[in-house]
C-alpha positions in Angstrom: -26.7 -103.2 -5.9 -23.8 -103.8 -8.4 -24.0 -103.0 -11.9 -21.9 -104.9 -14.0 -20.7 -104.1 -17.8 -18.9 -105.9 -20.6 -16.3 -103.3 -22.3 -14.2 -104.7 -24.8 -13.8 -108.4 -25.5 -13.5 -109.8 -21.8 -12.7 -106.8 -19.4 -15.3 -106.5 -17.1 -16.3 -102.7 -15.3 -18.3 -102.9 -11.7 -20.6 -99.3 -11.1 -21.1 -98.6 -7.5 -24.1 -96.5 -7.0 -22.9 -95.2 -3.4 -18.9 -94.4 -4.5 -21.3 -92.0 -7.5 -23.1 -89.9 -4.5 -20.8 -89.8 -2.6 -18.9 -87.9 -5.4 -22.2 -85.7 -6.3 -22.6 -84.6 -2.2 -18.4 -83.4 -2.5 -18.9 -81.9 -5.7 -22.3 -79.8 -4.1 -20.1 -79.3 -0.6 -17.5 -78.0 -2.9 -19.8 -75.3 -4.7 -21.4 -74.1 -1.6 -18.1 -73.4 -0.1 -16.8 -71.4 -3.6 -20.8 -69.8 -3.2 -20.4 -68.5 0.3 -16.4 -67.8 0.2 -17.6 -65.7 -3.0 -20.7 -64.1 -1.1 -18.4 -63.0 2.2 -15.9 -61.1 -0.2 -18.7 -59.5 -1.8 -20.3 -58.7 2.0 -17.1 -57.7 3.0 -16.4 -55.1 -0.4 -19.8 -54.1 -0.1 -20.0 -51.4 2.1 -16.6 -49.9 1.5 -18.0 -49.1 -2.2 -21.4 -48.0 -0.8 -19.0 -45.5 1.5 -17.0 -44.4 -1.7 -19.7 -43.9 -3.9 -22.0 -41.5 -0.6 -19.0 -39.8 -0.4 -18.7 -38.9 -4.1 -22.6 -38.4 -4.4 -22.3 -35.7 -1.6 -18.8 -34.1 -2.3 -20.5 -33.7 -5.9 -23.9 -32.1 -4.3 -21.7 -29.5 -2.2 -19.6 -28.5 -5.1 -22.3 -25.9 -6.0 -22.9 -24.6 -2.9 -19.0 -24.7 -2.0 -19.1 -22.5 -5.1 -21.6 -19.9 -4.4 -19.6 -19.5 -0.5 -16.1 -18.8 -2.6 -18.3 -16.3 -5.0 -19.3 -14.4 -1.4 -16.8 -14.6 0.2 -14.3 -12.9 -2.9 -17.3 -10.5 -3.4 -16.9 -9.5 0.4 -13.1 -8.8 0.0 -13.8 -6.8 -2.5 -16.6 -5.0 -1.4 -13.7 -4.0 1.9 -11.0 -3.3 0.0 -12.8 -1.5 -2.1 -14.6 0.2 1.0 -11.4 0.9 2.4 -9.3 2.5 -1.1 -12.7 4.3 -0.9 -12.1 5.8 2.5 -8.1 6.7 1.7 -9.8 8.8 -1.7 -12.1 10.8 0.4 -9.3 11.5 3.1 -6.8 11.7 0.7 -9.5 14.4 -1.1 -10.3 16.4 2.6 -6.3 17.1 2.9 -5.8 18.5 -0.6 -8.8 20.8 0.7 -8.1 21.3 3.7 -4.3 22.6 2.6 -5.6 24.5 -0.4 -8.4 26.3 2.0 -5.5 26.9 4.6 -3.3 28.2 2.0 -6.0 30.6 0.7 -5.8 32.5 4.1 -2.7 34.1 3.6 -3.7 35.2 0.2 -4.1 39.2 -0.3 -6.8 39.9 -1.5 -9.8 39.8 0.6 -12.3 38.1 -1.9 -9.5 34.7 -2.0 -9.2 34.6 2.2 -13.2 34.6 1.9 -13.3 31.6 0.1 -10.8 29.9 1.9 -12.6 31.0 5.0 -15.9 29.1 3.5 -13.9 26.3 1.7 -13.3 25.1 5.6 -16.2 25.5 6.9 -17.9 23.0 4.1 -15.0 20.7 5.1 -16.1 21.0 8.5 -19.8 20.3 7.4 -18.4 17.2 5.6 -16.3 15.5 7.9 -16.9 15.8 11.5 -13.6 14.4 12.8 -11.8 17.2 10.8 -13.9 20.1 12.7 -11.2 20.7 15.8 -8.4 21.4 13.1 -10.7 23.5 11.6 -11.9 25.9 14.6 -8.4 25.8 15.8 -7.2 27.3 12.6 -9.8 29.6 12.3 -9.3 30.8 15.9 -5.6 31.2 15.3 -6.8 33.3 11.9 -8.4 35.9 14.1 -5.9 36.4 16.7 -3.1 36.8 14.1 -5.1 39.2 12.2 -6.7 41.3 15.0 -4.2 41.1 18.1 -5.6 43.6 20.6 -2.9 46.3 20.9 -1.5 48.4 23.6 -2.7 51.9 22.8 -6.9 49.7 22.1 -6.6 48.0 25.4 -6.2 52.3 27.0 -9.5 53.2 25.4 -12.1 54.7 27.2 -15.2 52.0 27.1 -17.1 52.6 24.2 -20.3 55.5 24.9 -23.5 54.5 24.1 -24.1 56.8 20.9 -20.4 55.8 19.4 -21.0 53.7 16.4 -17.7 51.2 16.5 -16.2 50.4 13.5 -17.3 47.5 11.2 -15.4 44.4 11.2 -13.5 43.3 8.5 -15.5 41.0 5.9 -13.0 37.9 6.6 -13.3 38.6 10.4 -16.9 38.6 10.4 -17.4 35.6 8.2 -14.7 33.4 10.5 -17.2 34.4 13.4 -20.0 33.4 11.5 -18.5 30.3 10.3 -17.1 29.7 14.3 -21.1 30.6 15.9 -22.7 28.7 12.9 -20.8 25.0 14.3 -21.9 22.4 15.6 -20.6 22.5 19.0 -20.6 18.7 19.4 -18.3 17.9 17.1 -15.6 20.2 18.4 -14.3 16.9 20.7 -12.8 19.1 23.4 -11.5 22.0 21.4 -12.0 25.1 22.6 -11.8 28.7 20.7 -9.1 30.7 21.5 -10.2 34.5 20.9 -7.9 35.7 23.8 -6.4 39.3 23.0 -8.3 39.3 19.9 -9.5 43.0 18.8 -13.4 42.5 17.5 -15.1 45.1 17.6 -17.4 45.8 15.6 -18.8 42.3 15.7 -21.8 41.6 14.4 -24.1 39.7 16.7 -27.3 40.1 15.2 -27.7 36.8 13.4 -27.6 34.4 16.3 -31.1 35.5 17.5 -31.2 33.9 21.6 -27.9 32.2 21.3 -24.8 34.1 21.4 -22.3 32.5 19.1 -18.9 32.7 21.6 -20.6 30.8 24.4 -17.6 28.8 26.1 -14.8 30.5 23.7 -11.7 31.8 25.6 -12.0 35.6 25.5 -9.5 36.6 28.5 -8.1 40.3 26.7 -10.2 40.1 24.0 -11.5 43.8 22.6 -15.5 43.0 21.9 -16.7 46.5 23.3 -19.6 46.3 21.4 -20.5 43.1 22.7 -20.4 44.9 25.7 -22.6 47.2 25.2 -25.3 45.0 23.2 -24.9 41.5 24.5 -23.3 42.1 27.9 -26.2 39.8 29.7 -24.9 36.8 26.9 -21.1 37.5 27.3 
């Protein structure tokens, strides 16, 4: 159906009612297409932002605890190194001691050999890998300071009513210190008493256990010994 219209004085203007929806169905074509072109990109950029924004939500919930395992694991090199300077101190501390105790044995007088004698043994209580220097120096003390000599080795075995003479005070107290041990630490280390000149050594404080069990006594001078512990000797 044609709808004609008078415009002006004699122009004449035909509306066509199917050229109108026709132009309305391209216009709504044309706005679905921008609709769904603009719904794809937003599809498509969708999940990449999701992604990004997971990935910023959980790098940002792990920053604490990523934190807390830097904190530990700083406080544990710490804790080691200080551990270890720790360690050098005290060995750093047992060699000054052990080379002022050592150097307190050739001292004359008595009373300063006395305390180095002691002075190792506490280092001996305190460190147990430092107890074969110290029996090995105390065994070398002893034969260097009572050798056996020629004109001893020629006596006559000591009688039953002869009263030997005391031992020294250092001698006796590096026995003491040498049966007082703790065998187990001496790692393989043996005591080396041979052609040492004791006598005179008192046994008396090692009730049922003779102190020189297993100590190297070829030539050594214990007549006493002998004569009290021969059964233990």
């Amino acid at each position: 159906m044609a709808i004609h219209a008078h415009v002006g004085c004699h122009e004449k203007v035909t509306w066509n009612p199917r050229l109108g929806r026709r132009r309305r169905i391209a216009r709504q074509r044309a706005e679905r297409i921008r609709r769904r072109r603009r719904d794809n990109r937003l599809s498509a950029a969708g999940p990449t932002d999701t992604g990004r924004v997971r990935w910023a939500e959980l790098l940002a919930a792990s920053l604490p605890g990523l934190a807390a395992l830097l904190a530990l694991l700083f406080t544990w090199i710490q804790v080691t190194q200080a551990g270890k300077e720790l360690a050098i101190s005290e060995r750093g501390q047992i060699t000054s001691r052990f080379n002022a105790a050592v150097s307190n044995l050739g001292a004359a007088s008595a009373d300063v050999r006395l305390g180095g004698i002691y002075a190792l043994e506490q280092i001996m209580r305190d460190s147990a890998p430092d107890q074969p220097a110290v029996v090995s120096v105390l065994s070398a003390y002893a034969r260097h300071n009572a050798p056996v000599r020629v004109e001893d080795a020629r006596k006559a075995p000591v009688l039953p009513g002869d009263e030997p003479r005391p031992l020294s005070a250092d001698l006796q107290a590096v026995m003491t210190v040498l049966g007082n041990r703790r065998p187990d630490r001496d790692r393989g280390v043996q005591i080396d008493l041979s052609r040492t000149a004791l006598p005179g050594l008192e046994l008396s404080g090692y009730p049922g256990l003779f102190p020189l069990r297993g100590v190297d006594l070829r030539e050594a001078d214990l007549r006493p010994c002998l004569r009290s512990a021969v059964s233990r000797c």
